[in-house]
C-alpha positions as CSV (number, residue, x, y, z in Angstrom):
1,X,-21.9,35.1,12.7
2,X,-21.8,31.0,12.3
3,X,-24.3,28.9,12.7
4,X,-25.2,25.1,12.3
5,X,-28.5,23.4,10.5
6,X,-30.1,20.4,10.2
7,X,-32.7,19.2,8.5
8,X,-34.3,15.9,9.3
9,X,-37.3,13.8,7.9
10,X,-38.9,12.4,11.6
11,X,-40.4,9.0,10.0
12,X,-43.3,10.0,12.1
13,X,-41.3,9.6,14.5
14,X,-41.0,5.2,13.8
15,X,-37.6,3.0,14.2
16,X,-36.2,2.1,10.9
17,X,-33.2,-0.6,11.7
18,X,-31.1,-1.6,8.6
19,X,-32.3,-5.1,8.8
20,X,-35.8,-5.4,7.0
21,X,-36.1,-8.9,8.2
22,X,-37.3,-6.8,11.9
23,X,-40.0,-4.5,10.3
24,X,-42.8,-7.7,10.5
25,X,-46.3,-7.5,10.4
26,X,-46.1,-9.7,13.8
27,X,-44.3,-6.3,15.0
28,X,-46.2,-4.4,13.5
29,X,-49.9,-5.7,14.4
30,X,-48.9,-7.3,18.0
31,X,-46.4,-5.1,19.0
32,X,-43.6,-7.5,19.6
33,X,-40.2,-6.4,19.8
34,X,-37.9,-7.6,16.9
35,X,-34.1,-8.2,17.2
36,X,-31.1,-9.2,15.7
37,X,-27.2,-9.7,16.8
38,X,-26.9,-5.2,16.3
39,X,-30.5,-3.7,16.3
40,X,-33.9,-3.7,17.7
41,X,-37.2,-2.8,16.2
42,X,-39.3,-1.2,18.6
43,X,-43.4,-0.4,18.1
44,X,-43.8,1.9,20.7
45,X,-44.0,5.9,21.1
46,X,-40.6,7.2,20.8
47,X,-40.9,10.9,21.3
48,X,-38.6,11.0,24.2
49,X,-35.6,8.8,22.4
50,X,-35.9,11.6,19.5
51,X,-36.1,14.4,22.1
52,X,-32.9,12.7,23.5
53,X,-31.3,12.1,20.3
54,X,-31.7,15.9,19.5
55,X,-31.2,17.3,22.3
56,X,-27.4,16.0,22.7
57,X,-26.8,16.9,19.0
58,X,-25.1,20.4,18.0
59,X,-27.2,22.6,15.9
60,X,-28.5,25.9,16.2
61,X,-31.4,25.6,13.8
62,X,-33.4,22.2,13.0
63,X,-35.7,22.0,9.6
64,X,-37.9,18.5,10.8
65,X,-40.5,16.8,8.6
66,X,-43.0,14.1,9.4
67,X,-42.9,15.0,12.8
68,X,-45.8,14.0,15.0
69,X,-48.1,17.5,16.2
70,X,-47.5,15.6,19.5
71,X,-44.0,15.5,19.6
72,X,-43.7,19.6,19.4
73,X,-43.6,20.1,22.8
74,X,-41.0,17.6,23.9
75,X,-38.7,18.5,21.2
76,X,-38.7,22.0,22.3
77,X,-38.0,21.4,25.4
78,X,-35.3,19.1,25.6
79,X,-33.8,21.1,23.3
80,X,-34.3,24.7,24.7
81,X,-35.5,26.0,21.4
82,X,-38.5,28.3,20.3
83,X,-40.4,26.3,18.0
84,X,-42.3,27.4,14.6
85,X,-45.1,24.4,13.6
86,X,-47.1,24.1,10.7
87,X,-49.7,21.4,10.1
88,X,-49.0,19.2,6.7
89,X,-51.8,15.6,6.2
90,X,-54.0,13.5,7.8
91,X,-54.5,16.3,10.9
92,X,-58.4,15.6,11.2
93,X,-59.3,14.4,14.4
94,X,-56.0,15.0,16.0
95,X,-56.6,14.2,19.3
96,X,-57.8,10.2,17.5
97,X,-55.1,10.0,15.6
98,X,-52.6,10.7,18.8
99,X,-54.1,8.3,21.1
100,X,-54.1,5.7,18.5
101,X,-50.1,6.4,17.5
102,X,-49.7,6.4,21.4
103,X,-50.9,2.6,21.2
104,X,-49.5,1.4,18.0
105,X,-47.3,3.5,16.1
106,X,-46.4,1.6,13.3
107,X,-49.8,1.0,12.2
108,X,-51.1,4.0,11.9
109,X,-47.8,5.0,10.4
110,X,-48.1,8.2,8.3
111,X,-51.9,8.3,9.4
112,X,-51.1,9.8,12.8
113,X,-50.7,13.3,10.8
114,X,-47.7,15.3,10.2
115,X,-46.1,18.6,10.9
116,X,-43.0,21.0,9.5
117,X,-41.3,21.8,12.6
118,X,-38.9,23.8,12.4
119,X,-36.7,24.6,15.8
120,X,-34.5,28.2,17.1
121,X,-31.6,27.1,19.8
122,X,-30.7,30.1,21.7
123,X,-27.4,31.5,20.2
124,X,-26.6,33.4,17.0
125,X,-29.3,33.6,15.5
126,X,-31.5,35.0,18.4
127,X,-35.3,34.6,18.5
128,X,-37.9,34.4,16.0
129,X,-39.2,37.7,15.1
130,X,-42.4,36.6,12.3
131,X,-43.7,33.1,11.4
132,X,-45.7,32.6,8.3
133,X,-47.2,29.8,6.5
134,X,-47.6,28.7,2.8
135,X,-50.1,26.3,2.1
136,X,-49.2,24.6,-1.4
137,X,-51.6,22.3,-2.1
138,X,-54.9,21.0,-0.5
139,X,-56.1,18.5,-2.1
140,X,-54.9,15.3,-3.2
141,X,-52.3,13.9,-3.1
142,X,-52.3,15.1,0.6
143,X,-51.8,18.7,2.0
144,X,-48.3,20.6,1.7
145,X,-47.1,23.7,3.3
146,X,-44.1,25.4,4.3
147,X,-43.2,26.9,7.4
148,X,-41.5,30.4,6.8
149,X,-39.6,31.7,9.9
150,X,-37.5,34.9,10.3
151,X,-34.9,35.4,13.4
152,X,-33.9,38.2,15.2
153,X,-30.6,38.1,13.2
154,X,-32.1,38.6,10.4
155,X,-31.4,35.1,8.6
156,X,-34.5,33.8,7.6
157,X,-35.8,29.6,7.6
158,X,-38.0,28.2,5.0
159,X,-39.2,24.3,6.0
160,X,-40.8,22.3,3.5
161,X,-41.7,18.6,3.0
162,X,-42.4,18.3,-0.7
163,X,-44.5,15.9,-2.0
164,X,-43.3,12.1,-2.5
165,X,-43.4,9.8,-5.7
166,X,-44.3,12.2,-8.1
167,X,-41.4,14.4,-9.0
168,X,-43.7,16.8,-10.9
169,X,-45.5,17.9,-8.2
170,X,-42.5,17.7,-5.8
171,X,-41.4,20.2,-8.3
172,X,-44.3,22.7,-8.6
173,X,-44.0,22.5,-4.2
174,X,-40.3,23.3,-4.3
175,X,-41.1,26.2,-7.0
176,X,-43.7,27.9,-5.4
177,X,-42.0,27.6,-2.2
178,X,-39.3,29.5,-3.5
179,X,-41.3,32.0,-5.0
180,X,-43.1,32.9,-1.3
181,X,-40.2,32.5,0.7
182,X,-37.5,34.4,-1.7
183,X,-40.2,37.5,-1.6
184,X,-40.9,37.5,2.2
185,X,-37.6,37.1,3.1
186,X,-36.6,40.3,0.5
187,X,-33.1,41.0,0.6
188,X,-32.2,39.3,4.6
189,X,-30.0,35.8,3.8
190,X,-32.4,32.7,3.8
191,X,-31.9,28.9,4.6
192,X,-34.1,27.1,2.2
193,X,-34.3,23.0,3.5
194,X,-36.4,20.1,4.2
195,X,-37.4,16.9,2.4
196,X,-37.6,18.3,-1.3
197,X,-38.3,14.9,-2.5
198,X,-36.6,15.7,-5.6
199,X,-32.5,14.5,-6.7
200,X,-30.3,16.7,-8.3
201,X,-29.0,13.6,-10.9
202,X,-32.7,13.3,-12.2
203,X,-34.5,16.8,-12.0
204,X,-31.2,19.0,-12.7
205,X,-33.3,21.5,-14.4
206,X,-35.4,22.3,-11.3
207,X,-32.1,22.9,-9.3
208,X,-31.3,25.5,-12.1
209,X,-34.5,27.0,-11.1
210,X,-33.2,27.5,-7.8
211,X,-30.1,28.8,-8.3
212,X,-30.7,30.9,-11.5
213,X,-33.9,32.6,-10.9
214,X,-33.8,32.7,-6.7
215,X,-30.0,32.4,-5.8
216,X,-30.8,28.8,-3.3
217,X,-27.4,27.0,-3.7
218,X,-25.9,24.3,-2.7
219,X,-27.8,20.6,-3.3
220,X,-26.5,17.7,-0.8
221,X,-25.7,15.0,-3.3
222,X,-26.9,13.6,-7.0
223,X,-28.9,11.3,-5.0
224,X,-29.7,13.4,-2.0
225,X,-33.7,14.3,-1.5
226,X,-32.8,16.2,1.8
227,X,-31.5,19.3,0.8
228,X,-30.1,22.7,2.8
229,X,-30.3,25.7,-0.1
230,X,-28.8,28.4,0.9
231,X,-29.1,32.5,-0.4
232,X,-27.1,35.3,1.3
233,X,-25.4,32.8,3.1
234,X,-21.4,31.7,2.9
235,X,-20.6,28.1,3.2
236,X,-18.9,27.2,6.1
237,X,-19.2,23.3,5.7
238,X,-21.6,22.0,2.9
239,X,-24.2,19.8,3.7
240,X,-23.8,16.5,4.1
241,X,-25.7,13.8,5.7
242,X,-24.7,11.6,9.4
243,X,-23.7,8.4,9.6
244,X,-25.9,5.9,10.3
245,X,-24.7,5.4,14.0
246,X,-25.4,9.5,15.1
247,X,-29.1,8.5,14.6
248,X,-28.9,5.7,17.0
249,X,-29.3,4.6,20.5
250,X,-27.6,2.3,22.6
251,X,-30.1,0.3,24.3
252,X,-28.8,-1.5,28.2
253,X,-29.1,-4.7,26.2
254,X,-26.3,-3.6,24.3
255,X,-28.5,-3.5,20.8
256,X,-28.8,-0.1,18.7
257,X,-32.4,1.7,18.4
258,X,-31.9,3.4,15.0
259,X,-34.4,6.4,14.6
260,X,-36.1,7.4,11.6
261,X,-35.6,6.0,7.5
262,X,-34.0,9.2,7.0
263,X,-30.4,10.7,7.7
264,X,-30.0,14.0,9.1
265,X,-28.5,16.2,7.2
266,X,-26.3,19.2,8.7
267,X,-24.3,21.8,7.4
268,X,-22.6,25.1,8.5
269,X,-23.6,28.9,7.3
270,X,-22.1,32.4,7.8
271,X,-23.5,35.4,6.9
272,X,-22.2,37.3,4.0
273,X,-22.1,40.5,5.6
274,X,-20.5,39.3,8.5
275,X,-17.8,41.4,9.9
276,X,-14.2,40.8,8.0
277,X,-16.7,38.9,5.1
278,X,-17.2,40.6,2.0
């Protein structure tokens, strides 16, 4: 059995076009459309361009941070997944926070509230069969949790956004993460991703961790913070993230809409103990 992942960091589901000269507070407080000779920075809600964007991407399984609580249902179903959400920060008065993202996106920012989505395509891997939640932290610097998911083919999906500028709790997040999702998944292969916040080249010794003590291989890069860890799992293409250009969207105008501050990262699994695999 093969199967395709991604893991993506949503941006709260904002534009983020190379040129920083468009991201200007006239944009940002007035909503007013930005542009150069390639891109165009948008301030408006852009759940169905990420629906879109997903949706004609090939992937069986998608790990997604920052994603708006709003944007759940339209990502599952453009995509005809089964979807497995867990609530991260800022998630008081939802239904506040919503309406004013609605309006003004890029204000608000981070302070619409975030979610760990993590999304089952019908195919190999079948339907989710148990969904469970770690919650990491509660208090400051902002909540963390980690969605835990388990499929009908047994391979099991661990989601996790760890937290940001401060690699030593980033660290304790990714640990205890681990821990909980290495013992509920017992001995069924698991996919361990999401926004780790944490680089191989700097914090070797917590990617030790990993591998030594819970058998989660297989970092992106030295620099990478958007990791797909496998355990139980053969490597059928390591991960690696897209181009720039696969996150963007050709606008009628001709200009490119580029989604998120984040790459998407995919990569390829089999099972071990798939037939003809030792």
């Amino acid at each position: 059995m093969e199967f395709t992942a991604v893991s993506w960091n949503l941006f709260h589901g904002r534009d983020f076009p190379p040129n920083p000269a468009l991201r200007t507070w006239r944009s940002r407080l007035l909503r007013v459309e930005e542009r150069d000779e390639t891109h165009a920075q948008v301030n408006r809600d852009l759940a169905p361009e990420f629906a879109q964007l997903l949706a004609g991407a090939s992937w069986d399984v998608a790990l997604l941070q920052e994603c708006p609580p709003r944007f759940e249902q339209a990502l599952t179903r453009a995509c005809g997944a089964e979807p497995h959400r867990v609530l991260t920060s800022r998630n008081s008065f939802g239904a506040l926070r919503s309406l004013a993202a609605r309006i003004n996106p890029d204000l608000i920012a981070s302070g619409e509230g975030g979610s760990n989505l993590t999304l089952v395509r019908r195919g190999p891997l079948g339907p989710i069969v148990e969904r469970r939640e770690l919650e990491i932290h509660s208090g400051r610097p902002e909540r963390r949790a980690m969605a835990f998911t388990r499929t009908a083919s047994g391979v099991c999906l661990a989601n996790l956004h760890a937290t940001n500028d401060q690699p030593a709790l980033a660290a304790a997040d990714v640990l205890a993460a681990a821990e909980a999702s290495t013992a509920w998944a017992g001995a069924a292969p698991l996919l361990f991703g999401g926004d780790l916040n944490l680089r191989p080249g700097e914090d070797p010794g917590v990617f030790d961790v990993l591998c030594e003590r819970f058998g989660l291989v297989g970092p992106t890069g030295p620099r990478a913070i958007d990791h797909l860890l496998a355990r139980g799992l053969l490597v059928a293409s390591p991960p690696a993230p897209w181009a720039a250009e696969r996150r963007e969207l050709r606008r009628a105008d001709g200009l490119a809409l580029r989604l998120s501050d984040h790459a998407p990262i995919e990569a390829g699994f089999q099972r071990r103990d798939a037939p003809g695999q030792e």
